[in-house]
C-alpha positions in Angstrom: 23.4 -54.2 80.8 21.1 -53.6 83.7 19.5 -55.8 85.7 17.0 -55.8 89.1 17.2 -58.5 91.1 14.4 -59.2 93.9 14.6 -55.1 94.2 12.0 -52.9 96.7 12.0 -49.4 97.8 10.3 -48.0 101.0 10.1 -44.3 100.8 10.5 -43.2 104.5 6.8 -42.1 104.4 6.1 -45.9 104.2 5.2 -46.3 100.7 6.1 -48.9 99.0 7.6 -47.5 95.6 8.8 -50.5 94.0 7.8 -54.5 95.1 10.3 -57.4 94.6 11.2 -56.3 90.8 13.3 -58.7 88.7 14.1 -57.4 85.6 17.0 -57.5 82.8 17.9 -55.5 79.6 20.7 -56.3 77.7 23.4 -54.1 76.1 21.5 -52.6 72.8 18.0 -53.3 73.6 15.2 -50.7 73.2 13.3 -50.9 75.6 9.7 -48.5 76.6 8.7 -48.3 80.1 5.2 -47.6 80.8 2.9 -47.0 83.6 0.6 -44.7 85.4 1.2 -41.6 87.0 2.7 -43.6 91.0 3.4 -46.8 89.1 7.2 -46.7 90.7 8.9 -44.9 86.7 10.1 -42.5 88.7 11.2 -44.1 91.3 13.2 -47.1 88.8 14.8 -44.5 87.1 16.1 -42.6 90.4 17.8 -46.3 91.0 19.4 -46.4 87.9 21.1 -43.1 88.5 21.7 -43.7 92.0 20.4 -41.1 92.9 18.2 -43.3 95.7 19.6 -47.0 97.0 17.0 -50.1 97.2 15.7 -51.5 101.0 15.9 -55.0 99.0 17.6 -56.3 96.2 20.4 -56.1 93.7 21.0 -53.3 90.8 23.8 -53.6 88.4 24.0 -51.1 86.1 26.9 -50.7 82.9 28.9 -53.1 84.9 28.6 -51.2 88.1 26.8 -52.8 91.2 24.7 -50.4 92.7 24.3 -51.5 96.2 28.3 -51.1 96.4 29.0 -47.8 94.4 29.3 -44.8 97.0 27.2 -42.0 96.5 30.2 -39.8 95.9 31.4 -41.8 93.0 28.2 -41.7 91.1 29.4 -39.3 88.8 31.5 -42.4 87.4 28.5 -44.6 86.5 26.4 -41.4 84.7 29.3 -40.4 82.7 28.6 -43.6 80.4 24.4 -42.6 80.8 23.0 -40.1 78.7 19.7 -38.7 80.3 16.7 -36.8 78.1 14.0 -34.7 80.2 10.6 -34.5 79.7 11.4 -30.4 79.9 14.9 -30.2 78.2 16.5 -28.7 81.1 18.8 -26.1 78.7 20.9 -23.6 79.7 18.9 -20.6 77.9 21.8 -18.2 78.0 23.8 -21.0 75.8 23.7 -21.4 72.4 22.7 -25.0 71.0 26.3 -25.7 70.8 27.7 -24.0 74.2 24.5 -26.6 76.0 25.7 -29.8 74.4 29.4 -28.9 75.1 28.9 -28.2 78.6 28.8 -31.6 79.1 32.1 -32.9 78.1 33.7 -29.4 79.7 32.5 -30.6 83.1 34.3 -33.8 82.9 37.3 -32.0 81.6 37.6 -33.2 78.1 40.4 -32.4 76.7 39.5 -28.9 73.9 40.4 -30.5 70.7 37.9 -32.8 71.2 35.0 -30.9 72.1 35.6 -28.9 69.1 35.4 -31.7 67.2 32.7 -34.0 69.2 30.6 -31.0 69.8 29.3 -30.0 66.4 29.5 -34.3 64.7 26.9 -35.0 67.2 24.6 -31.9 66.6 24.7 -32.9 63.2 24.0 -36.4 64.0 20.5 -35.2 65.6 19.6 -32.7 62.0 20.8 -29.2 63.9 24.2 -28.7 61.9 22.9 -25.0 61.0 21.4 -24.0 64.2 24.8 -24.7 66.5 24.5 -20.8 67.6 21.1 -20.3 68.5 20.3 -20.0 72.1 17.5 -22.2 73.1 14.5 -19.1 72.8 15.3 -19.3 69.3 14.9 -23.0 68.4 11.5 -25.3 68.4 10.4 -27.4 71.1 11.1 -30.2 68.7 14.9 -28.7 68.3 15.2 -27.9 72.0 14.7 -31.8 72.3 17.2 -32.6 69.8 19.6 -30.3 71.4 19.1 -32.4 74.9 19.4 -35.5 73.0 22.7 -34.2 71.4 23.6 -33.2 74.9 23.1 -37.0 76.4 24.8 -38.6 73.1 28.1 -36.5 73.2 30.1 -38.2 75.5 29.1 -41.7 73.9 27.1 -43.0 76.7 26.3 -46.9 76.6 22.7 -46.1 78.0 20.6 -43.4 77.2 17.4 -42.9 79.6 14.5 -40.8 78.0 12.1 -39.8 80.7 8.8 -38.6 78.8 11.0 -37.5 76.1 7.6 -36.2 74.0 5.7 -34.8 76.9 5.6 -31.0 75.9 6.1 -31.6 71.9 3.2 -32.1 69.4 2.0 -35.6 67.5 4.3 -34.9 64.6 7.4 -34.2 66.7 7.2 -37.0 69.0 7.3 -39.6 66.0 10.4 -37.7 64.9 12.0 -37.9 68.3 10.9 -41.4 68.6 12.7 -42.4 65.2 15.5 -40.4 66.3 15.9 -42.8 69.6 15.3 -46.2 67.5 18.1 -44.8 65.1 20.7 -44.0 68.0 19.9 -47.7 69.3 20.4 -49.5 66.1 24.0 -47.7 66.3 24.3 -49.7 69.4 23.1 -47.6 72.4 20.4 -49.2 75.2 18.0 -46.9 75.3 14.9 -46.8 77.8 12.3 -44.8 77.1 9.7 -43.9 79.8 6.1 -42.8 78.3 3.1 -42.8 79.4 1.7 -42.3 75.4 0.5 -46.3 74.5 0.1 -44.7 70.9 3.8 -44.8 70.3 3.8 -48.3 71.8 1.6 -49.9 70.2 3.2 -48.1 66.6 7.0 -49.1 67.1 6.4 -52.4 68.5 9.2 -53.8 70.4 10.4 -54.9 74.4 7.6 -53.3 76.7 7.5 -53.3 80.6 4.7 -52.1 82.4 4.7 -50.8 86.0 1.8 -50.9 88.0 1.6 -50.2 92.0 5.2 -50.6 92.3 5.6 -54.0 90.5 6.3 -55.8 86.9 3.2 -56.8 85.6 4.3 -56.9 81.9 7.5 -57.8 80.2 7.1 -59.0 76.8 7.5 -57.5 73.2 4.3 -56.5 71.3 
């Protein structure tokens, strides 16, 4: 669950990122963030990582409050938060399989279960016969699928997709799109940034929309 209570952020330049935003998304909701280019996306997403702390306000996050949670134990709130980039963010001299099990090696999962984790979830995202090719060899639309394999392997309860479709063509996206919707009705909250209304409008569903730093949408279309 997350949830924004009464929350602003002053950059130290003086602007004004986000403005007294009250929001709340419940535990296996879909929900698509949208917004212009300075709306405050960035800037809401950087909270939920804490990766930034609000001048006003509450944030609770997975059962984590925000406001409390040193910076130094962060890593505990994004173990349970899988992230997708707009760029994929692979390690190119990794193969699809060495990228997504990473992950769980930096956290010191135990072997046995990477080897097992590790190729069920690469399968889960359609690239069971690509798990050794390096990332020059796969399509932007598997490069994706490898970073969403990456954010679903250690079976996070959120999944943030920032732009998730940004460098993949029309036909992708929708694939990557159904790919997300079919994660969340396993029972994953995901929250999809996008700037692409197209897809919005198409899917349907819980839509909040950012503008100049504050909530001026919240509904489901």
């Amino acid at each position: 669950m997350i949830e924004l209570r009464n929350v602003s952020v002053v950059y130290p330049n003086g602007a004004e990122a986000l403005k007294d935003v009250s929001l709340k998304i419940n535990d296996g909701e879909f929900v698509f963030i949208v917004g212009g280019s300075g709306a405050g996306k960035s800037t809401l997403i950087k909270l939920l990582l804490k990766e930034i702390s609000p001048n006003e306000g509450l944030v609770l996050v997975n059962g984590f409050n925000l406001n409390n949670l040193k910076k130094n134990k962060a890593h505990k709130l994004r173990r349970k938060i899988g992230f997708v980039f707009q760029d994929f963010k692979l390690i190119n001299s990794m193969t699809a399989e060495e990228n997504v099990a990473f992950v769980l090696r930096s956290i010191d999962a135990p072997v046995k279960w990477i080897r097992n984790r590790v190729p069920y979830v690469l399968s889960l995202v359609g690239l069971k016969d690509k798990v050794k090719r390096y990332p020059g060899e796969l399509s932007g639309g598997e490069q994706q699928r490898v970073a969403m394999a990456r954010a679903l392997v250690n079976d996070p309860m959120l999944i943030i997709a920032d732009e998730p479709t940004g460098n993949l063509d029309p036909t992708t996206s929708w694939e990557i799109i159904d790919l997300l919707q079919e994660i969340n009705r396993c029972g994953t909250t995901v929250l999809m940034v996008t700037h692409e209304h197209e897809f919005v409008r198409h899917f349907g569903g819980r839509t909040i929309k950012i503008n100049e730093g504050r909530v001026v949408f919240d509904d489901y279309i």
